[in-house]
C-alpha positions in Angstrom: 100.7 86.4 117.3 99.7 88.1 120.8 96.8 87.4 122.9 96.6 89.1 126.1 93.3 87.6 129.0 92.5 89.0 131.9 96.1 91.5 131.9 96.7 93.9 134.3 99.6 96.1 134.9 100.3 98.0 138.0 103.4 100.1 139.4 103.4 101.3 142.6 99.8 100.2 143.4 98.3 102.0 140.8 97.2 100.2 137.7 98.1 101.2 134.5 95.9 98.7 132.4 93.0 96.9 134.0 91.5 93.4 132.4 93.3 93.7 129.1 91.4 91.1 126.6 93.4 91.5 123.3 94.2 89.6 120.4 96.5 90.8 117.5 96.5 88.4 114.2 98.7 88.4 111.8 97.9 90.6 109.0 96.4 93.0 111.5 97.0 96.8 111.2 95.5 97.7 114.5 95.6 101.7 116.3 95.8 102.1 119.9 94.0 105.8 120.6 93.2 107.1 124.1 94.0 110.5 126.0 97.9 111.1 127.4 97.9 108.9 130.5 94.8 106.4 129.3 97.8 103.4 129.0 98.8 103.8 125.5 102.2 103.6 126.2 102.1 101.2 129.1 100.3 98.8 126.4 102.6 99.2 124.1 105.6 98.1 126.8 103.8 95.2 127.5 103.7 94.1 124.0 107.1 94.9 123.3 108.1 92.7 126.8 109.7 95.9 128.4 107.8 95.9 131.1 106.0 92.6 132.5 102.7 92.3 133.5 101.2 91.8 136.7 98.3 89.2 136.5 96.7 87.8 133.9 98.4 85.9 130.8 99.9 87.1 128.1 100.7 84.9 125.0 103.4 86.1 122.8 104.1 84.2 119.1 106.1 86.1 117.3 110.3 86.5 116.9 111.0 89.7 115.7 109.2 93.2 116.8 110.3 96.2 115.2 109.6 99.5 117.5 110.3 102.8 116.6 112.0 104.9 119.0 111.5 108.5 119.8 113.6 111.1 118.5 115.2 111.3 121.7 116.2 108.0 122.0 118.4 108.2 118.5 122.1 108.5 119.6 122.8 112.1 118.6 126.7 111.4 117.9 126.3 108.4 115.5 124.8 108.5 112.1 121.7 107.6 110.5 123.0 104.1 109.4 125.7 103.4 112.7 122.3 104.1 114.9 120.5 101.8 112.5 123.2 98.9 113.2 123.3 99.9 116.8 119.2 99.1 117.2 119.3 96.0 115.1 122.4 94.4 116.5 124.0 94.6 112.6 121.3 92.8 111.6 120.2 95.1 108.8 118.6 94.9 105.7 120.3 93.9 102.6 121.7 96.4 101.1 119.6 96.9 98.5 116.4 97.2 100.5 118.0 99.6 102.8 118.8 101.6 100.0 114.6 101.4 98.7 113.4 101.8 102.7 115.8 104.8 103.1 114.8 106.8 99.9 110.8 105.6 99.9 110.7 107.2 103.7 113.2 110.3 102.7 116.2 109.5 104.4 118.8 108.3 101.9 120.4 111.5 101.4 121.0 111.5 105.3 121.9 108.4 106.2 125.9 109.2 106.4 124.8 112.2 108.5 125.1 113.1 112.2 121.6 112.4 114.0 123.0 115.9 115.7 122.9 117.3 112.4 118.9 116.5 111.4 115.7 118.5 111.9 113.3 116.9 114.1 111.2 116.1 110.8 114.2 113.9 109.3 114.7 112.5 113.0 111.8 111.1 113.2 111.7 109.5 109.4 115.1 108.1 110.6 113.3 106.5 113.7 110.7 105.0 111.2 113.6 103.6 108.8 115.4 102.1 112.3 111.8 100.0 112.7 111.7 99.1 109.2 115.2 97.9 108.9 114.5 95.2 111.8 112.4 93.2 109.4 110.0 92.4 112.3 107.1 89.9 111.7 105.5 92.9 113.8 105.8 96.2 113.7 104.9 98.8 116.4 105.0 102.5 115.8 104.2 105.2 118.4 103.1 108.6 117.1 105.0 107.6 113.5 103.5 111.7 112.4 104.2 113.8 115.4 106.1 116.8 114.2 105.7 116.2 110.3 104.7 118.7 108.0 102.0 118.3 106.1 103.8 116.8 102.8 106.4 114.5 104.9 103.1 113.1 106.4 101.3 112.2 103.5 104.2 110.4 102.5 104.7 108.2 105.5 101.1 107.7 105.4 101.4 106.1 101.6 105.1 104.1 102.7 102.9 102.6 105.6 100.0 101.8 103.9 102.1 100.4 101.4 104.4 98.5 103.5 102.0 96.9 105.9 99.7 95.2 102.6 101.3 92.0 104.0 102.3 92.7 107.8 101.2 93.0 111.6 101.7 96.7 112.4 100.3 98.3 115.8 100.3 102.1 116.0 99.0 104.7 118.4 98.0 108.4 117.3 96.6 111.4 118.4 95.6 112.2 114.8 92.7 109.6 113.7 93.0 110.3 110.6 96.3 108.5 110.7 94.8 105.7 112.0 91.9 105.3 109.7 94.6 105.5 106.8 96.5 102.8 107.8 94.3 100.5 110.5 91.6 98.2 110.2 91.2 97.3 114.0 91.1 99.8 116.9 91.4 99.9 120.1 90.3 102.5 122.7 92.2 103.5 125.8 90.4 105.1 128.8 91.9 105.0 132.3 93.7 101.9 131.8 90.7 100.0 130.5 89.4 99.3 127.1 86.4 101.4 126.1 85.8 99.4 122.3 88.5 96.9 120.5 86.8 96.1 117.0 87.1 96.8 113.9 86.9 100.4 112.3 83.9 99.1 109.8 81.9 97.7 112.6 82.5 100.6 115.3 80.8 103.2 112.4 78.2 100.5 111.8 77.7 100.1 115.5 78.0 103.8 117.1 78.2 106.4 113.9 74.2 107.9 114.2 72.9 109.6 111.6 73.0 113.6 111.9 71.2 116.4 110.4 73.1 119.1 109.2 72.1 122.2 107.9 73.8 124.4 105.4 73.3 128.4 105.6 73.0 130.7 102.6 75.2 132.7 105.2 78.0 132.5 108.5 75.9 132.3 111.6 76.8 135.2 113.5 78.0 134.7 117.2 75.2 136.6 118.4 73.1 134.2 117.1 75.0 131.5 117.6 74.8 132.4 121.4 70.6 132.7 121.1 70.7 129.5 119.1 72.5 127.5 122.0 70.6 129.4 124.4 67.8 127.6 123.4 69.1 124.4 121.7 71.2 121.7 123.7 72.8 119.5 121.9 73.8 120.8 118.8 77.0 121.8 117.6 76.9 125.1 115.1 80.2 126.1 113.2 80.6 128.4 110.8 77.6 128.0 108.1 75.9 125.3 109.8 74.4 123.4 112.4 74.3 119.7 113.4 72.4 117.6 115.2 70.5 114.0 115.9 67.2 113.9 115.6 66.4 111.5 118.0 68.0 114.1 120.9 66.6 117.6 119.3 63.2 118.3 118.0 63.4 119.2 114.6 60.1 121.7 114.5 62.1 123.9 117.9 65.2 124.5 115.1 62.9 125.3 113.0 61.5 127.9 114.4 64.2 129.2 116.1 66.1 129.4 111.9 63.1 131.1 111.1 63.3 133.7 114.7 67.0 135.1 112.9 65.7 134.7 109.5 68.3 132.5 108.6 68.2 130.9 104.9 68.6 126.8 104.6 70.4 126.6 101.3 70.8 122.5 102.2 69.9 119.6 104.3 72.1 116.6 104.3 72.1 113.3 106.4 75.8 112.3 107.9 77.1 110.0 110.0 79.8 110.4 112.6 83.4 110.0 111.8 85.5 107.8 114.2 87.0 111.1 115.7 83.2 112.2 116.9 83.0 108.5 118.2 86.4 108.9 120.5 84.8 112.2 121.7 82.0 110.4 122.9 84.2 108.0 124.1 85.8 110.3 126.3 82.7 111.6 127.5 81.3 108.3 128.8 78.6 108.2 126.5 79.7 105.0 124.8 81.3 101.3 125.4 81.3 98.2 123.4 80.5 95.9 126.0 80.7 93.1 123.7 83.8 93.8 122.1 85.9 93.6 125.0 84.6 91.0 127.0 
């Protein structure tokens, strides 16, 4: 559907992305994550054709995207449905399906109703029925849960995961728990450039070490947190445990410093990191999949 070589994308002599290799298949469910001001959005332009790029090739099969706006780009005066035929050029849904979109995402009560008049919750479902009700062969959603509550999220998360079974859907999000819902590819932004593009299965396989965490019969104090991390690097310690990789701490030195405060293991388990400790290490530096985006 879109395969981007070699893109780059500057404004004002600075580049926004830098050597962009990129493929999106049909069927993909792919998340774009990276820091404010990594090229998230700038990406997602380019995709969408608003903003062309400046070297490099870009190859673009596909006739109809569906994007969802930003809150602020509904037209406050119109309603939930006139901005819906406004965005699509009248080029809706059949009525029937609008009808299932509307209640499915929450909105059918509203839909006669003044974007002026909605919460920022039912503003942004309204922005997610807009993109639905273009019937794109891809759809690309920016932050789809910013401002939810917790139960309005879960069910977008469900409506996405059950409406992209058989299409191309491209999201970014801050949360990555979003992303692991709904995605099966990802991509990481840093700088403009892309840190790993692979799939979620083979970036744990690849990067997710094994960790040692151990369980206390009791909450680590902070004064002992403190003498613990005085003589400990890295290790993380929350509230009744402490984590770390075996192949960076020596075990025996945790020992004996549990045994200094007389603290009590009441477990030992083996974990692996979650894709949210990966894009941390991301973001530090301490990881890049070469291969992936050659």
């Amino acid at each position: 559907m879109i395969e981007a070589m070699s893109v780059n994308k500057s404004i004002k002599d600075k580049y926004l992305l830098k050597n962009i290799n990129l493929e999106i298949r049909k069927g993909d469910k792919l998340g774009i994550i990276g820091p404010v001001g990594s090229g998230k959005t700038t990406l997602l332009r380019v995709i969408l054709g608003i903003y062309k790029i400046s070297n490099g090739t870009l190859k673009k099969n596909v006739k109809h995207i569906g994007f969802m706006p930003s809150s602020k780009g509904l037209y406050e005066e119109l309603s939930v449905k006139e901005n819906i035929e406004a965005y699509t050029g009248l080029k809706i849904l059949k009525e029937k399906d609008l009808i299932y979109f509307s209640k499915r995402i929450g909105v059918f009560d509203y839909i006669d109703k003044k974007v002026s008049k909605l919460s920022s919750g039912m503003k942004q479902k309204a922005a997610l029925l807009i993109a639905v009700s273009m019937n794109p062969d891809l759809l690309v959603l920016d932050e789809p849960t910013a401002n939810l509550d917790i139960e309005t999220r879960i069910n977008i998360l469900n409506f996405l995961k059950e409406y992209s079974k058989d299409k191309t859907i491209v999201i970014t999000s801050h949360n990555l728990n979003d992303i692991e819902e709904i995605c099966d590819k990802v991509i990481f932004i840093k700088d403009g450039e892309l840190q790993i593009n692979n799939s979620i299965k083979e970036i744990k396989n690849k990067f997710s070490d094994e960790r040692v965490k151990l369980i206390f019969t009791e909450n680590i104090s902070v004064e002992k947190s403190k003498f613990i991390k005085d003589k400990i690097n890295e290790i993380v310690i929350e509230k009744n445990y402490i984590l770390f990789d075996e192949e960076k701490v020596d075990m025996y030195l945790i020992l004996d410093v549990i045994k200094s405060m007389n603290l009590i293991i009441f477990e030992i388990r083996r974990e692996s990191k979650n894709l949210q400790d990966i894009y941390l290490d991301i973001r530090k530096g301490e990881l890049r999949d070469e291969e992936a985006i050659k």
